[in-house]
N, C-alpha and C positions, 0 to 999 in steps of 0.2 A: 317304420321304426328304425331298422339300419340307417336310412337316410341321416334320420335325425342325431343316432347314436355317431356317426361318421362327424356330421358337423360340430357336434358340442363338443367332442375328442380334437376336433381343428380349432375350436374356440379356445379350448383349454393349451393347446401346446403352441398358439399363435400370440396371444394374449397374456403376457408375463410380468407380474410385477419386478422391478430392477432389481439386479443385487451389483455389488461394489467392490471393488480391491483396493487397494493403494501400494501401487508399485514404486521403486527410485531407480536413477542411476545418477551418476556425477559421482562427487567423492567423499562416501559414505565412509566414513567409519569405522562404524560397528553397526549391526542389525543385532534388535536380539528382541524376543517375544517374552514378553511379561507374563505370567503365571496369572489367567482369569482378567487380564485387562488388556495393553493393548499391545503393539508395536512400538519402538525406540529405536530412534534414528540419529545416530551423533555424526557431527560431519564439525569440522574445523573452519574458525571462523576467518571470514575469508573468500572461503571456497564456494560453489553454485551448488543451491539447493532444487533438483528438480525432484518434483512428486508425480507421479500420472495416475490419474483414475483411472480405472476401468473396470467398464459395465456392461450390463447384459439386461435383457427386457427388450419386449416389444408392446407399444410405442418406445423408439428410439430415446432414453431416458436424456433430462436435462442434467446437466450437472452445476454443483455449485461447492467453490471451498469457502469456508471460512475457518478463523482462527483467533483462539483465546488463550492467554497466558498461563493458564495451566491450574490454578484455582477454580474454587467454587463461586467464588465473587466477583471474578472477572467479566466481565458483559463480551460479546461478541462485536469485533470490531465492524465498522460502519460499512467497511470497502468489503466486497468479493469478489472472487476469482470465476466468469461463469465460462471457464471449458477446460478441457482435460486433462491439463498440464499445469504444475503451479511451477513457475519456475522466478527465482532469488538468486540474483546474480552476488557476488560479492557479501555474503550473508555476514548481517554481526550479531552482539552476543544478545542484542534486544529481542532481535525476532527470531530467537527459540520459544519451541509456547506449544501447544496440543491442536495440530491443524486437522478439521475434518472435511471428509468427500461426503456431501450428500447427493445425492440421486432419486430423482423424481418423474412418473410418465404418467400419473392419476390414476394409475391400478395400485391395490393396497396402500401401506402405508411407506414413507419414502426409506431407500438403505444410506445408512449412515454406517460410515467407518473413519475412524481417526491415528492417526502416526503423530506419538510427541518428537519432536524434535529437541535435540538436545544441543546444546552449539560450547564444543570446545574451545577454552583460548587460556594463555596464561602472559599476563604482564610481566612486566620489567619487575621484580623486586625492590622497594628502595627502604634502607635501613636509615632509624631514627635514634638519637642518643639523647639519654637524658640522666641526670644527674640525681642524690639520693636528697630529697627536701629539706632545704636549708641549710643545706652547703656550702661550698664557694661557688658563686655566680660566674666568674669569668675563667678560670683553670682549673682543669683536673690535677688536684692535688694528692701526694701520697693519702692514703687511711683514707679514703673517697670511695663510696661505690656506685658504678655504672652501669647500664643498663641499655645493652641494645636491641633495637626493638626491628624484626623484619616485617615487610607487610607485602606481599603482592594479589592483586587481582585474579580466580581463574577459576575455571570450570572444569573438570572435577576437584575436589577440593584440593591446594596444592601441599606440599610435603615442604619441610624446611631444614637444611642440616647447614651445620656454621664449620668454619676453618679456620685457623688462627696460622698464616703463614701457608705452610704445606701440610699441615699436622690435622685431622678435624676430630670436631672437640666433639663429645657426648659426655649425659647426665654421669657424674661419681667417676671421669677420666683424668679432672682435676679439681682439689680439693677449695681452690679458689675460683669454680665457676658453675654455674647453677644454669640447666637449661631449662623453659617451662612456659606452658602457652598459658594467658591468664583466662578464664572461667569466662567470662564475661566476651570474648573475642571470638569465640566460637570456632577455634580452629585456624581463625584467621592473619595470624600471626605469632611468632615466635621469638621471645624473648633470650637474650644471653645475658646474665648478670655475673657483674663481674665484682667481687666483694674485694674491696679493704687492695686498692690498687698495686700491684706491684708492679716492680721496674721489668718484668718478662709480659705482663700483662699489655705494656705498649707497643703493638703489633699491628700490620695488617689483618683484618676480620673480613673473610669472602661469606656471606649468606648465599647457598644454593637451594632457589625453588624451581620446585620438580613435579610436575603432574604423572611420570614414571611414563613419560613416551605416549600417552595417551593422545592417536589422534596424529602420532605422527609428531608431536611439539616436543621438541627438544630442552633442556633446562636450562634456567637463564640465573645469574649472579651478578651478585653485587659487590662493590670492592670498599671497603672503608678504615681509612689509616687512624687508628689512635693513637695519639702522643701527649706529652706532659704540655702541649700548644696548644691540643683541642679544647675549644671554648665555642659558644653560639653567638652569634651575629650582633652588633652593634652598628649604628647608621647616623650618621648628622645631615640634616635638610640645610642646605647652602641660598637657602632659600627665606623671606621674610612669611610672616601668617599674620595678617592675610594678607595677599599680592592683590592690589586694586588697580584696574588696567581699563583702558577704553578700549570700545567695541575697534579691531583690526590689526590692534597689535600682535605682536610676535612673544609669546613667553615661552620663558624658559626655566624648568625647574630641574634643580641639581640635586644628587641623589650622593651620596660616599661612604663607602663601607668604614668604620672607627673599628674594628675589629671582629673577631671570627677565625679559627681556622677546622676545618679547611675554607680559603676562599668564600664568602658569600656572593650566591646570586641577588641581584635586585630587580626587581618587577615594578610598575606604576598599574593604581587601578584606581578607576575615577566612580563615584560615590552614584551616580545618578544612572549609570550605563558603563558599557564597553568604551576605551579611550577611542575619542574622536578619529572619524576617516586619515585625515591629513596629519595628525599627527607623529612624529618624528621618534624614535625613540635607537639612543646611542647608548646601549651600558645604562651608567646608571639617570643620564640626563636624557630628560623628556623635553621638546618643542612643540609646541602648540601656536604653531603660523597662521595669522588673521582670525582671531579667538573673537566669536559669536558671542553671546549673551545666552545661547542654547550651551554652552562649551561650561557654561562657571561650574561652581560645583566645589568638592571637596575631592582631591587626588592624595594619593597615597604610593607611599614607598614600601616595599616587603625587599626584606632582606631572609635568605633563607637558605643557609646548609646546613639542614638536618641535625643538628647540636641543638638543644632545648627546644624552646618554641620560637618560630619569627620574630625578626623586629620588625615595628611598623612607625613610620612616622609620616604624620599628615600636613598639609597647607590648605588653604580656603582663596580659592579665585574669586575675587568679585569686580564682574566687568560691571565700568559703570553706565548706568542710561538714568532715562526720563520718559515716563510715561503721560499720555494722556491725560491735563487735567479737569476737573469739574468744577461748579461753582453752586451753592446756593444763596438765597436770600430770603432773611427771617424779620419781619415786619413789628417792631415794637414788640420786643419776646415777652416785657413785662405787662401787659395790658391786654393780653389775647387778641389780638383785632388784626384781620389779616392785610386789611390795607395799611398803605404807607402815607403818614399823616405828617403836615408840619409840626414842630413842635417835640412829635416825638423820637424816640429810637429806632434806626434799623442796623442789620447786621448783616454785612456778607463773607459770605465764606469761601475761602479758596482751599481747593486737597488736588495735591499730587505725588506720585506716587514715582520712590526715587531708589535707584541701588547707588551708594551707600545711602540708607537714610538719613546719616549723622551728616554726611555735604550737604546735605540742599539748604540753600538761602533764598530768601522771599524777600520781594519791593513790592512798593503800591506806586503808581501811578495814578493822577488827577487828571483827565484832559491831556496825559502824554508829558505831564510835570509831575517831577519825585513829589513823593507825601511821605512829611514825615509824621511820626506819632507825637498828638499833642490831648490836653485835656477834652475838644471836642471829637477827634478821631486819634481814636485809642488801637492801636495795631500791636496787635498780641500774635506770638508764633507757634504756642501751647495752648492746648483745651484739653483740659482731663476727659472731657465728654465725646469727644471722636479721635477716630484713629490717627497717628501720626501721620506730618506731611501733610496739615491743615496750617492755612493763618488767616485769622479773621479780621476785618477793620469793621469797628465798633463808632456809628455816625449819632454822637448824641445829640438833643436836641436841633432835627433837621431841620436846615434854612433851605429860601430859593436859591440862595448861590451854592448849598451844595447839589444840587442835582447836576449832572453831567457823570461821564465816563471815566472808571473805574476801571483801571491794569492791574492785574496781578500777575507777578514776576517772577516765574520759580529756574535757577541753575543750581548748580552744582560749584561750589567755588573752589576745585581746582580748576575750571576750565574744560575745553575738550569737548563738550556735551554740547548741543545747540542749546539753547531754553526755550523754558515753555512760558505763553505769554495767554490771561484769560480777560477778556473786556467784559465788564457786568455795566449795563444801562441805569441809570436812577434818574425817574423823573415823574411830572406829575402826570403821565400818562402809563407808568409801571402800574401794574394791579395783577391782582392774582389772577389763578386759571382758572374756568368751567369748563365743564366737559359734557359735550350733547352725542347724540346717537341719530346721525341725518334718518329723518323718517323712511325711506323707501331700506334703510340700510338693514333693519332688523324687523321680523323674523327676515333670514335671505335663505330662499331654497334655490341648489344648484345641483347639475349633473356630476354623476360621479367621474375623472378625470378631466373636468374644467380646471380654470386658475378663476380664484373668488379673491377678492379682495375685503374686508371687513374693515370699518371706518370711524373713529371716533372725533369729533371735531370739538380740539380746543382753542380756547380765546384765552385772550391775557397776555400780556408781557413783561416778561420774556415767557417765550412758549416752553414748556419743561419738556422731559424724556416722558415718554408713554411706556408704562410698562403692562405688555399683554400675558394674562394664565385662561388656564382654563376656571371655571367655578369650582369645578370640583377641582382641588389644585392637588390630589398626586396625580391628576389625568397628565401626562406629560402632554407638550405642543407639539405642533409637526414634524418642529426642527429636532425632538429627542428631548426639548430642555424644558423645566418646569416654567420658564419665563423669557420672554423675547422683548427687547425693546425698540423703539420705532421714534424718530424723530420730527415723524409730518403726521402721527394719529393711525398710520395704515399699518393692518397688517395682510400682506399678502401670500395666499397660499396656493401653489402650483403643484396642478394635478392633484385634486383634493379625492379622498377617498370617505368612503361610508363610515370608516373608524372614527373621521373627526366630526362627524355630527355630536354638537352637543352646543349649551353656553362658553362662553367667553368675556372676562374679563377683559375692560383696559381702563388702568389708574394712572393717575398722576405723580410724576414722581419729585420730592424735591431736589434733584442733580439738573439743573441749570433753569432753576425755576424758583419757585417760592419754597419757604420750609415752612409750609401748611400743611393740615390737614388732608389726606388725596382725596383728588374727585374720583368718583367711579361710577361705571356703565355697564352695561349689559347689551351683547349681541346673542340671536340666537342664530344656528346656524344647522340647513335641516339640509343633507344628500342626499339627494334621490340615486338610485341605480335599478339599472332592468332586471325582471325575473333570472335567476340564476335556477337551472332547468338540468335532469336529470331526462335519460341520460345524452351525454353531448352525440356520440355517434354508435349504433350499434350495425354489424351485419347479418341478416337474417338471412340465409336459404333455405327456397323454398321450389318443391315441384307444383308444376302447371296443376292446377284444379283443388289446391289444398286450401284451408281454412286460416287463419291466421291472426292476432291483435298485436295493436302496436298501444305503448304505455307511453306516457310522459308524464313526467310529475315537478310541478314547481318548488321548487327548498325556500327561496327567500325571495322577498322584492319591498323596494320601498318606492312608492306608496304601494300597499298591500292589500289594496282595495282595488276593484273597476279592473280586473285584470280577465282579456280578450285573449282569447284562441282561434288558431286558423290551419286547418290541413290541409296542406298541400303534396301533390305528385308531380315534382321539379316543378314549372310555375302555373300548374290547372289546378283551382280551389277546387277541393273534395267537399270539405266542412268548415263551420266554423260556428264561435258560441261563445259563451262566458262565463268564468269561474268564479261560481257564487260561495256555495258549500266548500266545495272539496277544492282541493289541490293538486289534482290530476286531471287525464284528460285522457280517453281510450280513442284507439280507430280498428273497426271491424271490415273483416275483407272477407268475406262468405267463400268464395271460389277465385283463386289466384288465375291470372290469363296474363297472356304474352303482353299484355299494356299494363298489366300491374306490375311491371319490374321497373324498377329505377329508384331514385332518390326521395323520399317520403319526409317532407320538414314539419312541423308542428312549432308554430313560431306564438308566444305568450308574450304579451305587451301591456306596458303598464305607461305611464307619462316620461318614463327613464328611457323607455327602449324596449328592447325584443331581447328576450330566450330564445335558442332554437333548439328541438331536440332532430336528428337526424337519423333517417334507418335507410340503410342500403339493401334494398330486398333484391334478392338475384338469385339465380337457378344453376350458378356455378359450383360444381358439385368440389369436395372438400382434398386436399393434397392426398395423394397415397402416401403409405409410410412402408419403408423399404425394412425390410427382415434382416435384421444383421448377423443373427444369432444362427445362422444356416450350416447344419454340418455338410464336409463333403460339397464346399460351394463350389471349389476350383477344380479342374483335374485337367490332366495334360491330354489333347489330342494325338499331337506329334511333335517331334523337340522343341522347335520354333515356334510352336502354335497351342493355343490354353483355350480353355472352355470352362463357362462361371455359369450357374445358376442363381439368376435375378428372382426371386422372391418378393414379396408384397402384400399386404392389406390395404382396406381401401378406407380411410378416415369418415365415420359418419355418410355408408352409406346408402341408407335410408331416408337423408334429409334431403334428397334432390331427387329430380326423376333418376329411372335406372340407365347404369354405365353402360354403354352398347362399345366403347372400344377403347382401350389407349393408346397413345399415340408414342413409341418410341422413337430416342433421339440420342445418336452415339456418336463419340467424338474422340479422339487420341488427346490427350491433355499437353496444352502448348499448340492446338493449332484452330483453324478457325472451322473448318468445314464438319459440318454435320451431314450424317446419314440417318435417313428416317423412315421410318414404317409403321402401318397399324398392327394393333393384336384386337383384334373381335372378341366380346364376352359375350357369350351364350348365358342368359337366363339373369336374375337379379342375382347381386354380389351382398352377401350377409356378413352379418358384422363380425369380424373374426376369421373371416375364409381368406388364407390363405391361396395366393395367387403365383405359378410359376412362371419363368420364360428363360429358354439357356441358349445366351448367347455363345457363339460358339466364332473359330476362325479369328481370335486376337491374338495377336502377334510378340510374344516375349522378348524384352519385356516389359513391354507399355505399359503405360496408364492409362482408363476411360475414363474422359466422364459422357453418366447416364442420366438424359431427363425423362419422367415417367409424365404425361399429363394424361388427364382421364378426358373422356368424351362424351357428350348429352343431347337431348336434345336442345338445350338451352345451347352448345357449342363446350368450346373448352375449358375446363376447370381449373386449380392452382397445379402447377409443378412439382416435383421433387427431382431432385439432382443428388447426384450420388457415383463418389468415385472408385471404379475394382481397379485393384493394380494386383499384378503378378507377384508372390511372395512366396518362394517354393518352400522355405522352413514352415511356413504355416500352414501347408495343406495337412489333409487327415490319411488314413490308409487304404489302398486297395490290397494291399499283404502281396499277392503274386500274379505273374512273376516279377513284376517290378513294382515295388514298396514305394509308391509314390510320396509316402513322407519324410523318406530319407531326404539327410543334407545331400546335396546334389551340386550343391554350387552355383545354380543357375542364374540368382540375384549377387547383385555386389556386394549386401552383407552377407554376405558368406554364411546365412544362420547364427548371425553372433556368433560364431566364433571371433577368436582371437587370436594376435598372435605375440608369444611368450618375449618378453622386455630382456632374458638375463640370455638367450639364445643368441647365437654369432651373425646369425642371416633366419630373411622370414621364407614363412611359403607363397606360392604364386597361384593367379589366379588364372588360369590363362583356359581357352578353347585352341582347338587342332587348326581350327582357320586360322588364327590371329598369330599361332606359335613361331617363330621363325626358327628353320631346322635346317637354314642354310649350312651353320659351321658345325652342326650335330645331328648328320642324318640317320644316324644309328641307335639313337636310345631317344627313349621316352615316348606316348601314346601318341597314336596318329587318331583316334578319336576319343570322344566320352565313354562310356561304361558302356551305356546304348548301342554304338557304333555312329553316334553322330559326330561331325566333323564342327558343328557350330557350339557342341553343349560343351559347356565349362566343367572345370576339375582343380585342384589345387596337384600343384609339384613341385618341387626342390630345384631350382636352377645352379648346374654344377660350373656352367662354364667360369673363367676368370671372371673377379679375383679372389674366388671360391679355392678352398687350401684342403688338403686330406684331411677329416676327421671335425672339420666344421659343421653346427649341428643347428637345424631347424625345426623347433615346434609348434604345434599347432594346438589351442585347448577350444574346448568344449566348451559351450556356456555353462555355467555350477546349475546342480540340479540339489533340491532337498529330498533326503530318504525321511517319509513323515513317521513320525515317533510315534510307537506302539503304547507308550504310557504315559501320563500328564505329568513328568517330570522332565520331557523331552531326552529320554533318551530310546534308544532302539533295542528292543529288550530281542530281536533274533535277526539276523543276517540276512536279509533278501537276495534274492539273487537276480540278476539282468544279462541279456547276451548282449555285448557289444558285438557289433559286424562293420564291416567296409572294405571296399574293392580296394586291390591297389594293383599298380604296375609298374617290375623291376626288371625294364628291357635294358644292356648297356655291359660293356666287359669292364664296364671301371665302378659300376654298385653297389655302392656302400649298404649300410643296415636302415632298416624299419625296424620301429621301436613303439609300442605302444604302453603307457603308464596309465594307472589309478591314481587321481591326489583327490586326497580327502583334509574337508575343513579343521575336523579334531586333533588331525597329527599333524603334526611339526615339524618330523622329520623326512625327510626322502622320496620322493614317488615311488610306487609297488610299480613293478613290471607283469606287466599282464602276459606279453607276446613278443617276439622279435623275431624277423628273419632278413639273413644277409646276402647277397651276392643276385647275379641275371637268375631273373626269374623266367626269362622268355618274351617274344614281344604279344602278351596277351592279359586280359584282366583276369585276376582272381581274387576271390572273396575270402576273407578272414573272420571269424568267428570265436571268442572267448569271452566264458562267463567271468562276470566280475559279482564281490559281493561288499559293495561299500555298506558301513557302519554310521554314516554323517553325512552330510553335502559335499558334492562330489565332479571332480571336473575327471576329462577323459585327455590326455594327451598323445600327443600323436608326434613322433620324433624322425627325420630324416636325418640320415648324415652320409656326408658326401664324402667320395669313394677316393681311389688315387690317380683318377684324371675324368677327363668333361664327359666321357660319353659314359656317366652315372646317373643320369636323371631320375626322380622315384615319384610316382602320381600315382590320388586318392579320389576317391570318388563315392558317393551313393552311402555315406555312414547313415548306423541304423543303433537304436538301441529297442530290447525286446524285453517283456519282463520273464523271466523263470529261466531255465536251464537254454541254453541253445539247440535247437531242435529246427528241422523243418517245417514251415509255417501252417500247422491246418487250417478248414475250413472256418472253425472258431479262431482264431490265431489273434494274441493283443501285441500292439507295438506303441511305439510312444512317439510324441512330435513334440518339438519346444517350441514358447512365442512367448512373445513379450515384450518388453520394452526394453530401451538401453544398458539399464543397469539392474534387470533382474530376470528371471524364465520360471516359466512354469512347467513342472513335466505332467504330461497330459498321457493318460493310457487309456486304452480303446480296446473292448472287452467286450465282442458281439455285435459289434456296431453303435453299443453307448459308449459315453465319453466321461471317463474320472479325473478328478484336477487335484494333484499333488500341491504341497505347498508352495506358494512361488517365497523366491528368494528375498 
């Protein structure tokens, strides 16, 4: 019963469903915590948005961000972030919005936590003037009233105050000027009306918006001169409408302001799009060099300084061309009869399609000689009944001498354009079309990604356009388009897929044919393709001797009949049969053995081809998953040298034989060589047992990486890889005598600290090895706290060109004092002992200075402690309680004495909760970790561990 009570206790404390944070650093802001909802993060746009998740659980949780605009109706964008850091380089004011961390490991349900992001920014203001309805149009005339209007873009909303000169104006400071935001603007602007114009009223007017420093943005103005001159924009186009040009000329459209002051701007904006690549733009004249037929359009002039509303004034390009023409031919239209008879009427018809419409002019040629229009050939240039850009010749009562060849003649009569030229056949061997379907052609069954070709064969001359649909005609064709035409009958279709099974359409069309009746056909068209088979690959493990089914199951197949089964182990048929009933297919394996591991196919064949469904069975037992959540994982051997306790679960294991060993494999990060060794498992490893092994003898302050692979009888299993690096701010407590989670120095972040921007000189990082004491042999530590000569310390460098009374601070990362009441504030004073060694060996040693600055107050750092002058060449430990009201940093002040041999070094900082006392048995101290831009203070209370609010 112990046994069992021990392991379920290991189940339960190994086994963790995730939870989540969302830490920042970069250039935050404001933090500040919503009341019942979430976190708000304002950061200036611009600037780099970094998020970091962080999580706890074992299994090693996955993480994922996503992010939505900030509504209830917003959907979750498509993209995700999947790992721990979200980081937005150069942020703008779009992607502010409600980002969340989720975290997932398949225990319970997933932690979800979210930070809105809020993104400050404030534009340019630019003020608009407009006049009172139905005034003078073009001058501000005495007895007029004006109305200026400011508007800028920004986030938090902006503030707006006006100046007239140096003076600035507010609501009832002058009885002719009215300030007031309209109802409808939402805040978004601010008006100045200036009633019944007076001659003091003509003034420079400054608009200043102001977001009030929020974020760090400074306020931006606007300048605008009114005078008895101010008027809005007027423009003349130098230009003719419409400009008709052929394709590769050079135009040029001219643009001039007729009045406005102040100055109007002019812009050009082309009707169809953004103006063309190549195009030239000088002021107010635009060039448009080698102007395409893509180019025409309708362009536009905007004149615009802020005085009433823009002018605009437009021109119309039209380059000219000549399109492709067609022809048909309509056989005695008054006697229905579709052949062409002597005696009576035919008509043929020419349409082509011209920019300008109004240029095109049409000839008929006979055999290559002009025709003109007479009572038996009537050539007419209009037909009410088809589109413009038709002309017909009208062959009444048809002789043998009129048959022969028929020109039609289309240009443009200015020139410039090539022409288009169409020969239509007449003769006694013209007749209309039929339309057959080659016997082998329909039904036509093919593979699915063949090229099929589908075939209509018409007769008659002239042979017309084929036009191909589906029968059911909103089935679009291949190509996307309800209809495809073809000039030889064929339509051919590459790499055809299952979708386009069905009938098809091809008719006759009358564009270079007969204007009859259309013939039409039918093709059927039937794609085969192979069982599509579930599932494509799976991997089973499995230990020697166990029992086991494998499934496969067919979804689709055409033909959907006669479809064969065959089980294979890599290429030795097991089984095989056919699917009558059902739609699956099982394989049974009574007792699994060292020949039953490998590749298992199940291959479904129909007249298309083969499905395969595929299983990997193997006896490779499953990754370990590495404990991250381990208190007390590091601790220091001796200065130089660290010791980490590796932890582990073993993923799923009970699905392979039992783990008889793993295999380690350790490496300094950046180099190639591995060292490697077994660890032996005694007995089967259960689901949830937690596994030790403390590597010890690493060297500070390196990095490992660690590979874990398990060991079977089957051989060896997946991997896990996993890097420890030395991090002394993040170790836990041993309390005494040496508080191993004091800052110490030992890494190069210095435990986030920092150091202070408004200070003269910073502090140094240095160890007793690396110090040079050549030109200062008399002051400052010859080693760390310790007594070691390798371990780091921070000190105050006094030599040149260090000056008396120059001062170096050093801060704390900010800690939060968590609030006693849900109004976030601190309803009684906590108290904490700050501690740290220092040494003030040196007959020139200035003062140590240590301060309190708290987030709430404003003014001054509180002085905690100070003391000045040689303190002796040895360390001693300082101690005083502080009792911050808010979040809180620690600073730490050196200042340098009245010559070089003043040096002052810190070492081994501590902070403790409650009164300063000597540390008991029970004794709690605190450590910070965290990320860049925020810490957590973490207190330790009998050996568990409580987590203050991180920043």
């Amino acid at each position: 019963v112990y046994t069992l009570c021990v392991m379920f206790i290991c189940i339960l404390l190994t086994y963790s469903p995730p939870t989540v944070r969302i830490i920042h650093s970069g250039h935050a802001c404001n933090v500040e915590e919503e009341r019942y909802t979430e976190r708000v993060y304002t950061i200036r746009e611009g600037e780099t948005l970094e998020l970091a998740c962080l999580v706890s659980g074992h299994p090693r949780p996955q993480i994922r961000w996503t992010k939505t605009a900030g509504s209830a109706s917003d959907r979750f964008q498509d993209s995700s972030v999947f790992n721990e850091t979200l980081r937005i380089t150069r942020i703008q004011r779009l992607q502010g919005g409600r980002y969340y961390c989720k975290a997932e490991n398949g225990l319970g349900s997933p932690a979800i936590k979210s930070i809105r992001v809020d993104v400050y920014y404030l534009d340019d203001p630019i003020v608009t003037v407009h006049q009172s309805i139905g005034e003078a149009k073009e001058q501000f005339y005495y007895e007029r009233t004006v109305f200026l209007r400011c508007m800028a873009n920004s986030n938090p909303p902006v503030r707006y105050s006006w100046r007239r000169g140096q003076e600035f104006l507010s609501q009832g400071s002058d009885k002719g000027v009215e300030i007031y935001e309209p109802f409808f603007t939402q805040g978004e602007t601010k008006i100045l009306k200036l009633k019944n114009l007076r001659p003091q009223d003509y003034a420079n007017y400054s608009c200043i918006a102001s977001v009030r420093n929020v974020c760090g943005i400074a306020n931006k103005n606007v300048l605008f001169k009114l005078s008895n001159k101010t008027a809005s924009p007027t423009i003349k186009l130098l230009v003719e409408d419409p400009i008709v040009v052929n394709p590769g000329q050079t135009v040029t459209l001219v643009c001039v302001t007729s009045g406005g002051d102040p100055t109007p701007t002019l812009t050009w904006v082309h009707s169809a799009d953004e103006l063309p690549k190549k195009s030239v733009l000088n002021g107010g004249t635009l060039t448009l060099p080698a102007i395409s037929i893509e180019e025409a359009g309708v362009y536009s002039c905007v004149a615009s300084n802020n005085v009433g509303n823009p002018a605009k004034k437009s021109t119309t390009i039209v380059v000219r061309g000549l399109k492709k023409g067609r022809f048909w031919i309509t056989p005695d239209p008054y006697h229905n009869d579709d052949n062409i008879q002597i005696g009576r009427e035919v008509k043929i018809s020419c349409q082509v399609e011209a920019t300008p419409p109004e240029e095109l002019l049409f000839s008929w040629l006979k055999n290559g000689r002009s025709l003109r229009s007479s009572e038996r050939m009537v050539i007419t240039h209009t037909d009410p009944e088809v589109q413009p850009g038709t002309t017909n010749l009208d062959i009444i009562d048809l002789k043998f001498t009129d048959f022969g060849t028929y020109t039609c003649v289309a240009v443009l009569k200015n020139g410039g354009i090539p022409e288009i030229s169409i020969d239509v056949n007449i003769s006694s061997t013209t007749v209309p079309p039929e339309l057959t379907v080659p016997r082998d052609k329909s039904p036509l069954v093919v593979q699915e990604g063949d090229t099929v070709e589908l075939q209509c064969l018409v007769s008659g001359k002239p042979k017309p356009i084929i036009l191909w649909s589906r029968a059911d005609k909103e089935v679009p064709m291949p190509d996307g388009g309800l209809q495809t035409e073809s000039y030889d009958g064929a339509l051919r279709i590459v790499n055809v897929s299952r979708e386009m099974t069905g009938t098809y359409r091809c008719a006759t069309s009358q564009y270079n044919g007969f204007n009859v009746k259309p013939r039409e056909a039918l093709v059927e068209l039937t794609v085969q393709y192979p069982p599509a088979v579930e599932p494509l690959f799976t991997e089973i493990r499995q230990g020697l001797g166990r029992a086991f089914t494998l499934n496969c199951r067919m979804l689709r197949a055409h033909p959907s009949k006669v479809l064969k089964y065959e089980w294979k182990l890599g290429t030795r048929l097991l089984t095989m049969g056919q699917l009558d009933q059902r739609d699956e297919t099982d394989y049974h394996v009574r007792a699994l053995n060292r020949e039953g591991y490998g590749e298992y196919t199940c291959e479904v064949t129909n007249e298309a081809g083969a499905g395969a469904c595929r299983f990997l069975v193997t006896g490779r037992a499953y990754a370990p998953e590495f404990y991250y959540d381990t208190y007390s994982a590091l601790w220091q051997n001796r200065p130089r040298v660290y010791g980490f306790k590796l932890q582990w679960t073993q993923q799923n294991p009970l699905s392979v034989d039992r783990i008889v060993a793993y295999r380690l494999g350790i490496k300094q990060t950046g180099q190639s060589r591995w060292w490697e060794q077994e660890i032996p498992m005694e007995g089967a490893i259960a689901k949830g047992e937690l596994i030790t092994h403390n590597l010890t003898e690493l060297i500070k302050p390196e990095a490992y990486l660690v590979r874990l692979t398990p060991i079977t009888r089957f051989g060896e299993g997946d991997s896990t890889d996993r890097t420890i690096r030395y991090i002394s701010h993040n170790k836990l407590c041993e309390f005494w005598p040496i508080p191993t989670d004091t800052c110490s120095f030992e890494d190069e972040a210095v435990c986030m600290f920092t150091q202070d921007k408004t200070d003269d000189f910073d502090w140094t990082r240095h160890s007793a090895a690396t110090r040079d004491t050549k030109y200062t042999p008399n002051t400052g530590p010859s080693s760390d706290r310790v007594g070691s000569k390798q371990g780091f310390y921070m000190y105050i460098e006094t030599s040149r060109p260090r000056l008396e009374g120059e001062k170096a601070r050093l801060l704390t990362p900010t800690f939060n004092v968590a609030p006693k009441s849900p109004y976030g504030t601190v309803t009684s004073s906590p108290t904490y002992c700050f501690g740290f060694y220092y040494h003030m060996y040196g007959k020139h040693i200035g003062a140590l200075n240590a301060y309190l600055r708290q987030k709430a107050q404003s003014g001054a750092d509180s002085s905690v402690w100070t003391l000045v002058g040689n303190q002796g060449d040895r360390w001693k430990q300082a101690k005083v309680n502080i009792h911050p009201t808010a979040s809180f940093q620690l600073v730490l002040e050196g200042i340098r004495g009245p010559g070089i041999e003043g040096d002052i070094a810190i070492d081994d900082v501590t902070i403790e909760e409650g009164e300063c006392k000597d540390p008991p048995p029970n004794s709690k101290c605190f450590f910070w970790g965290g990320g860049r831009g925020g810490h957590d203070l973490y207190i330790i209370r009998n050996q568990s561990i409580m987590k203050r609010q991180a920043l």
